[in-house]
C-alpha angles and dihedrals in degrees: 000000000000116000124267128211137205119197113195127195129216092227096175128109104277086039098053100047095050103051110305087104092053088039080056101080097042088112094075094050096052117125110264095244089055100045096086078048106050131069123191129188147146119266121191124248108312081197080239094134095063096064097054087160100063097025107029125227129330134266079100116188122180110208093192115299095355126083118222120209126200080013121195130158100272098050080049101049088046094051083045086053099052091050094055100040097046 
């Protein structure tokens, strides 16, 4: 069976501000051949940017199990493209 991926969003305040709302719409600039593979959708707060120290800095993305910290959509496709093509 062909990999599946979940993109998850820090939706809440710090997150937002600093990137999430532009990482929103990253759905609809997937490539076409990842589109049926890829989920993406809002979470609320993981409380990561409070601890600066252990995560780094918001805007926070989960790509399935792994947390990505500063996310932009370049740090996000890559982590997408490691899982499919695992």
């Amino acid at each position: 069976m062909a990999a599946t991926v979940t993109v998850e969003i820090c939706m809440g305040t710090t997150c937002y501000v600093m990137g999430g709302a532009q990482l929103a719409g990253i759905a609809e600039r997937l490539p076409e051949e990842w589109k049926d593979r890829v989920t993406v959708k809002g979470m609320r707060c993981v409380g990561a940017c409070q601890q600066a120290g252990v995560y780094g800095r918001a805007p926070f993305v989960r790509v399935n199990d792994e947390l990505i910290a500063e996310a932009d959509e370049g740090k996000v496709l890559n982590a997408i493209r490691t899982i499919l093509e695992a």
